[in-house]
C-alpha positions in Angstrom: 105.1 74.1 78.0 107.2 72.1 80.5 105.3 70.3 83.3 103.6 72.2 86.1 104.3 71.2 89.6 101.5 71.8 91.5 101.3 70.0 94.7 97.6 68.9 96.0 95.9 71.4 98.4 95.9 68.3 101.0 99.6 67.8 101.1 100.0 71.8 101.2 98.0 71.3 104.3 99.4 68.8 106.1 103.3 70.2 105.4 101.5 72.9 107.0 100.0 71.8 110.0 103.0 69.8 111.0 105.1 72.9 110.3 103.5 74.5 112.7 102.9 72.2 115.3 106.5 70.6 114.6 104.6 67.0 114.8 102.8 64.7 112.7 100.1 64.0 115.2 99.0 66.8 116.4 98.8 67.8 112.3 96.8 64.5 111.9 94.2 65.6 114.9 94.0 68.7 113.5 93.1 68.3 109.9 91.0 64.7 111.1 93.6 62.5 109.4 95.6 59.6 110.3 99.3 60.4 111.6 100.2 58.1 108.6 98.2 60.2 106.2 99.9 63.2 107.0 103.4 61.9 106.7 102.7 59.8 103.5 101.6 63.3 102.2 104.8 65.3 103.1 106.9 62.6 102.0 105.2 62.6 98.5 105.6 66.3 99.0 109.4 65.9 99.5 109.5 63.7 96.7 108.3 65.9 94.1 110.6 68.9 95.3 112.9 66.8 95.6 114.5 68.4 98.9 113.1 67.0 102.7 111.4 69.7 104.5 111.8 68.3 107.8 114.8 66.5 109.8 113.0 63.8 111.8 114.7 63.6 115.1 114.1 61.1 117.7 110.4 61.5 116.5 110.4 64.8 116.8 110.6 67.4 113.5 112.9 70.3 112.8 112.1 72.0 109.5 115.5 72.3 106.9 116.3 75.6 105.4 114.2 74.3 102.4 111.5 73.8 104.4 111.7 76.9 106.0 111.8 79.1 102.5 109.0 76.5 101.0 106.9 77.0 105.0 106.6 81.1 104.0 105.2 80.3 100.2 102.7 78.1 101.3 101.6 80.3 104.2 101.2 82.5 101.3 99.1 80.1 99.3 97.1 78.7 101.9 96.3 82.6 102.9 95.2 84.2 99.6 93.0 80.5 98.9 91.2 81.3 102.3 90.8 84.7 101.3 89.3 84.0 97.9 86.9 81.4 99.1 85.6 83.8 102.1 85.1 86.3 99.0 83.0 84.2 96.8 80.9 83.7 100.6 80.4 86.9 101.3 78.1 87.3 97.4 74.4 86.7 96.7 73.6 84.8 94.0 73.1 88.0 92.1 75.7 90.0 93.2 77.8 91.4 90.8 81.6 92.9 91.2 82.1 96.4 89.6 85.9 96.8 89.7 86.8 100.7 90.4 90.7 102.2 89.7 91.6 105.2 91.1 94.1 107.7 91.7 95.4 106.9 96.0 94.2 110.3 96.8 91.6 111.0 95.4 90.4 107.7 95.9 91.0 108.7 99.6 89.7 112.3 100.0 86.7 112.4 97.4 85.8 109.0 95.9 85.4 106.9 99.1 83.7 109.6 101.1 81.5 110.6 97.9 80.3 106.6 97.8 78.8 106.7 101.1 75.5 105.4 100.4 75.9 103.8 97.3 75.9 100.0 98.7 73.0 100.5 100.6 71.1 101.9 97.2 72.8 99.3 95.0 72.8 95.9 97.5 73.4 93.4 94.5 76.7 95.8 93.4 80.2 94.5 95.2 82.8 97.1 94.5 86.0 96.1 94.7 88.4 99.2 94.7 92.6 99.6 94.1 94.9 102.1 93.7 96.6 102.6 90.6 99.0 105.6 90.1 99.4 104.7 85.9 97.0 104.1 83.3 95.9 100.9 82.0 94.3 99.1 79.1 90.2 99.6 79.8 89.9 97.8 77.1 91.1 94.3 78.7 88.9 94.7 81.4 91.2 95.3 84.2 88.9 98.0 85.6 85.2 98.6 84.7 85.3 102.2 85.6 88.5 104.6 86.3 89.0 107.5 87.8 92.2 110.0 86.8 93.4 113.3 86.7 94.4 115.0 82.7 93.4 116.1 79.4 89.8 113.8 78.9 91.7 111.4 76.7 91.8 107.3 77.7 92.6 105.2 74.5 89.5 103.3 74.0 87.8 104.3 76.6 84.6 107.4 76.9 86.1 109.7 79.7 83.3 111.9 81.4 84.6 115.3 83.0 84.4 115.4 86.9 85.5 119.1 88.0 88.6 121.1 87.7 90.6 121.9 90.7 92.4 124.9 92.6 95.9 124.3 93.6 97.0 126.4 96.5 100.0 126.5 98.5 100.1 124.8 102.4 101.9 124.3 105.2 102.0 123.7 109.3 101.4 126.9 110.7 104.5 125.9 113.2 107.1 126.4 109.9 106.3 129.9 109.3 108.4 132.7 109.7 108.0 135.3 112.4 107.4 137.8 110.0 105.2 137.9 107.5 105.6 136.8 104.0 105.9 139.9 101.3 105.7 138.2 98.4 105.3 134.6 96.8 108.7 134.3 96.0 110.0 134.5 99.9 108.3 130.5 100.3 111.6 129.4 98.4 113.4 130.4 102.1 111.2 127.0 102.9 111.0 123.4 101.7 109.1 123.2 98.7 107.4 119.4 98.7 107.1 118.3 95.0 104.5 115.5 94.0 106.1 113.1 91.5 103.2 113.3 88.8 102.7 117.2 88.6 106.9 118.1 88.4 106.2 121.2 86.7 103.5 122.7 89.4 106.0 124.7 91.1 107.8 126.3 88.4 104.1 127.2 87.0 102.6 128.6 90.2 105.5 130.6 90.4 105.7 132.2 86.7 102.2 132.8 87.4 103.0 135.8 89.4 106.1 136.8 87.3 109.1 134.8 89.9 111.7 133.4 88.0 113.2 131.3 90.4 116.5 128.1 90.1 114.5 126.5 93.3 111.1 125.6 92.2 112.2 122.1 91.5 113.9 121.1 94.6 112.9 119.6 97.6 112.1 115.9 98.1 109.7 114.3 96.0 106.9 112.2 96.8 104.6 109.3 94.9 101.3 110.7 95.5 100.0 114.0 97.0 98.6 112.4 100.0 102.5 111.8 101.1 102.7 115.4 99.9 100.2 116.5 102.4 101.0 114.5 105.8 104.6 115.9 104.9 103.4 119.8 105.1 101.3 118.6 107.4 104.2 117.1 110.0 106.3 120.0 108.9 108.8 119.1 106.4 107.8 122.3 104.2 105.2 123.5 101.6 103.5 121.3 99.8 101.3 122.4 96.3 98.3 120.8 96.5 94.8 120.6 95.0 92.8 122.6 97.8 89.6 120.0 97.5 92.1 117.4 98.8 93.1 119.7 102.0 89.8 121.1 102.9 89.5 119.2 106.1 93.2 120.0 107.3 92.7 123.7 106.3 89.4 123.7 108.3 90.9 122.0 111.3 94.1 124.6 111.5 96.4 121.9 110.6 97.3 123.2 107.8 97.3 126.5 106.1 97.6 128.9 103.2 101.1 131.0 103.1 100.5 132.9 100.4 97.3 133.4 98.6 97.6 132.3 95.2 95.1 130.3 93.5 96.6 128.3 90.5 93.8 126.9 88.5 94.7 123.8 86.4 94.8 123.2 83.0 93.8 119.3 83.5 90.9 118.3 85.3 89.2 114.8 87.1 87.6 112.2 84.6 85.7 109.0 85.0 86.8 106.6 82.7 84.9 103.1 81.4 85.0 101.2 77.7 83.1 102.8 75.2 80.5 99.5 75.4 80.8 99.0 79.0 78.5 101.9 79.8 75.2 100.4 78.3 76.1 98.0 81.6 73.5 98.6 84.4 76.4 98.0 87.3 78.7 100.4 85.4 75.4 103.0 84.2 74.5 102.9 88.2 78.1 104.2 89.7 78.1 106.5 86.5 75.2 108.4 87.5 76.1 108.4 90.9 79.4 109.7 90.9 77.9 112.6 88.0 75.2 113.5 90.6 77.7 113.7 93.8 80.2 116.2 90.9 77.3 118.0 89.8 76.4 119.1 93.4 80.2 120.4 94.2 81.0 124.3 94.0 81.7 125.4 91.1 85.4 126.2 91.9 87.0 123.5 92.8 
């Protein structure tokens, strides 16, 4: 492996400081060194990139173009170690992380409002929760519990059924035509939103009530569903949705239901850990929360 070059954090600091301040002494005063200190440090600094970073000028500084490219990583750098170090802070001594994956929307609409509660009940757990649209290796330890819409299969992993889902139709009540609609098939007059990881939801909700239709696959296409949603929700056509995921738009008159059809689907929400991670008291305790919060739901979802 070739030779890393890996700068101290001190001269990362100084180049910095006097970056910012455009001078050498009011770096020194800042980070309680000597003005000397700081410009040994960024010329040792120069000297390993082998570019100078700043144009001294009648003792004043003007960062070079190399600077300026090499100013915008280290602000990087300098942020994320700050970050990091405030993270490690903020633990007890016997705090433990429980890394959660999930789905963006779901995460959004029904995880996150679902886990209200469960810090207060478990003070020593830290969750630390992403996004994450594809499925990963469990196995590696990238997550310690996933959540994810399909079949109940994970490679590796012991996948625990949530709840199915309803899909229904929705739109802004402002997009609908004066008169009313007489049959399912008179929505392809509108946008139809399509969401990127269920392609074949339109086509299906329409065969479901016998319309053969060439449109069911156009429209623009979106990531997740939650772009799905603040798109029918702004206007910009129908969107096919799961309805626990609209509840609160559909309640509020934001958004509503053109035509009502009620598409059950054939895949359903899991929760996801490695086999041996379960007999894990962090990963046991969001387990049996999460399975108490789904047990309590309706049972059409």
């Amino acid at each position: 492996m070739s030779k890393r070059l890996l700068p101290t954090m001190a001269a990362l600091q100084c180049f910095e400081a006097a970056a910012r301040h455009m001078s050498f002494t009011r770096a020194a005063e800042e980070l309680h060194l000597t003005q000397s200190a700081v410009s040994k440090q960024v010329a040792q600094l120069e000297e390993m990139l082998q570019h100078p970073l700043f144009h001294r000028i009648r003792r004043r500084l003007q960062l070079t173009p190399a600077g300026e490219l090499y100013l915008a990583e280290v602000d990087k750098i300098l942020t994320q170690v700050d970050i990091s170090s405030r993270y490690i802070l903020s633990y007890g001594g016997e705090t433990e992380v429980l890394r959660v994956a999930t789905q963006p929307t779901f995460g959004v609409r029904w995880l996150i409002p679902n886990l209200k509660g469960f810090s207060r009940a478990h003070p020593n757990l830290h969750l630390d929760i992403r996004n994450e649209l594809e499925p990963f290796d469990l196995v590696q330890a990238k997550a310690d519990v996933a959540f994810f819409y399909g079949n109940g299969t994970w490679p590796g992993a012991l996948c625990i059924e949530l709840f199915g889902e309803d899909v229904v139709a929705v739109c802004a009540p402002s997009i609908l035509p004066a008169a009313a609609l007489t049959s399912a098939g008179d929505l392809t007059g509108l946008v139809l939103l399509q969401c990127a990881s269920r392609p074949e939801a339109w086509h299906q909700w329409f065969a479901e009530q016998g319309i053969d239709t060439e449109f069911s696959y156009h429209g623009p296409r979106f990531d997740t569903f939650y772009m799905c949603i603040r798109a029918a929700q702004d206007g910009c056509g129908v969107a096919l949705v799961p309805r626990f995921l609209v509840e609160d738009e559909l309640g509020e008159g934001k958004l509503v239901i053109p035509w009502q059809h009620l598409k059950v689907s054939e895949g359903a929400h899991y929760l996801a850990c490695a086999e041996q991670s379960l007999e894990l008291p962090k990963v046991r305790a969001l387990v049996d929360w999460v399975l108490g919060k789904a047990r309590a739901l309706p049972a059409s979802r």
